[in-house]
C-alpha positions as CSV (number, residue, x, y, z in Angstrom):
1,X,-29.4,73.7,72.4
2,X,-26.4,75.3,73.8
3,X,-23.6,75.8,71.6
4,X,-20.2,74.1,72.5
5,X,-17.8,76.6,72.4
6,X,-13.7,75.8,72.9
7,X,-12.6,76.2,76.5
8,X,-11.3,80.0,76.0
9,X,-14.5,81.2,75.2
10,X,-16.9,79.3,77.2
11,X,-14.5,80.4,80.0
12,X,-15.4,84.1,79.0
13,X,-19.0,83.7,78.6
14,X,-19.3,81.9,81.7
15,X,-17.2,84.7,83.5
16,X,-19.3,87.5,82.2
17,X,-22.1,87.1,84.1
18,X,-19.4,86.9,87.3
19,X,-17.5,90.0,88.0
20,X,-13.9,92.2,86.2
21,X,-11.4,90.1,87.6
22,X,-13.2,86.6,87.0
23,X,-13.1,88.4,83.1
24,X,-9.6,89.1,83.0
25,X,-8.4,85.7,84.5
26,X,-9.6,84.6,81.0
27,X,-7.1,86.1,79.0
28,X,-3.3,86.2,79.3
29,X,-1.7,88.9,80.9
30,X,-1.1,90.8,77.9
31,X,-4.4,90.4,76.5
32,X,-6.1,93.3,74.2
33,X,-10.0,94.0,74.5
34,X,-11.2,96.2,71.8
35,X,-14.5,97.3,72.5
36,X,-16.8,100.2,71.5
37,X,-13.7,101.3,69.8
38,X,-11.8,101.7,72.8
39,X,-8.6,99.2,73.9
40,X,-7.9,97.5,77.0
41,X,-4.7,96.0,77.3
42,X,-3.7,94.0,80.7
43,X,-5.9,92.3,83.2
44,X,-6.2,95.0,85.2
45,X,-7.5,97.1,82.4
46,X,-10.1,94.3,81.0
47,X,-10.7,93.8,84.8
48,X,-11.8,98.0,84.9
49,X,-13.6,97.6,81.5
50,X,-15.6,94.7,82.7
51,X,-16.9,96.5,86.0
52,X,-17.4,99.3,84.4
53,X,-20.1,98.1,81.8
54,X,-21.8,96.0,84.9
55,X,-22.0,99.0,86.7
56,X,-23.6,100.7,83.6
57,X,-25.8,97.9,82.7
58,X,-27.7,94.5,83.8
59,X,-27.4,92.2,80.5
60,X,-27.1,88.5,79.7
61,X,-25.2,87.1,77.1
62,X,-26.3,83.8,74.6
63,X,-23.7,82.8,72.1
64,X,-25.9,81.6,69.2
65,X,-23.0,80.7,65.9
66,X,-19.8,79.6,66.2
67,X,-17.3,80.1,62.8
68,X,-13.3,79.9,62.9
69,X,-11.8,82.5,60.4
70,X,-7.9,81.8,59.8
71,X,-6.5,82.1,63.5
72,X,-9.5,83.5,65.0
73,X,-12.9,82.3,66.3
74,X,-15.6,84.5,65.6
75,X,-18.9,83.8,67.8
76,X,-22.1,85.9,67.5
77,X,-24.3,86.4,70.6
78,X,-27.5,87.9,71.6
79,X,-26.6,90.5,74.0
80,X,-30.1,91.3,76.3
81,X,-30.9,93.7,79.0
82,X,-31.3,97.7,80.1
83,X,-29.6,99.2,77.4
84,X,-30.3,101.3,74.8
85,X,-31.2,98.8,71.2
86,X,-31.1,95.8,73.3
87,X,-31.3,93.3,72.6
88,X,-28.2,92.9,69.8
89,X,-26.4,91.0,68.2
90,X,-22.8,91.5,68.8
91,X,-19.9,89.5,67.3
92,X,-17.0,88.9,69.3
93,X,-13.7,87.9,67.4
94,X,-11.3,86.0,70.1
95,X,-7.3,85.3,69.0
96,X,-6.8,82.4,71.4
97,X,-3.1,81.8,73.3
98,X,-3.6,78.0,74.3
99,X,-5.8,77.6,77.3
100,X,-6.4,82.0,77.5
101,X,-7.5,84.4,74.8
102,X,-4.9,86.8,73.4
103,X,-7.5,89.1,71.7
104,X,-11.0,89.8,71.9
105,X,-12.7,92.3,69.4
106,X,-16.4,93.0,70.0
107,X,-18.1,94.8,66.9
108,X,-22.0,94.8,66.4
């Protein structure tokens, strides 16, 4: 059963399989992305960062737990496709600004 996530991230999920700037409409237009310990601030930079790791990789990704943890919603997802350890489970840790995310930390 799929999980029901709150607009923000079910927005982002359902972008991801899309392409960089259907991503960064997502997020407001400060937005941070911190992954693989690198930062992405802006649209145009989560738009880039986005692109970039399609262009690297084919992958699908199935959010499978949902927790909230003070102001931040934490969601776990099986990450599958042509990469090296796939498939993974990666936790992504979204700070939400009403209808957009604010934040979005992705940590294994």
């Amino acid at each position: 059963m799929p999980l029901s996530l709150p607009l923000p991230a079910a927005a982002y999920f359902a972008a991801d399989a899309a392409d960089g700037t259907t991503v960064a409409d997502c997020f407001t237009a400060d937005a941070v992305v911190i992954d693989e310990k690198q930062t992405h601030q802006g649209r145009d930079a989560i738009a880039r960062w986005k692109n970039e790791a399609s262009a690297k990789f084919d992958y699908t990704v199935q959010p499978t737990a949902l927790e909230t943890q003070g102001d931040r919603l934490m969601v776990t997802a099986r990450v599958m496709g042509n990469f090296p350890g796939s498939p993974i489970d990666l936790h992504y840790a979204f700070t939400l600004a009403g209808n957009a995310i604010a934040r979005l930390e992705i940590v294994p």
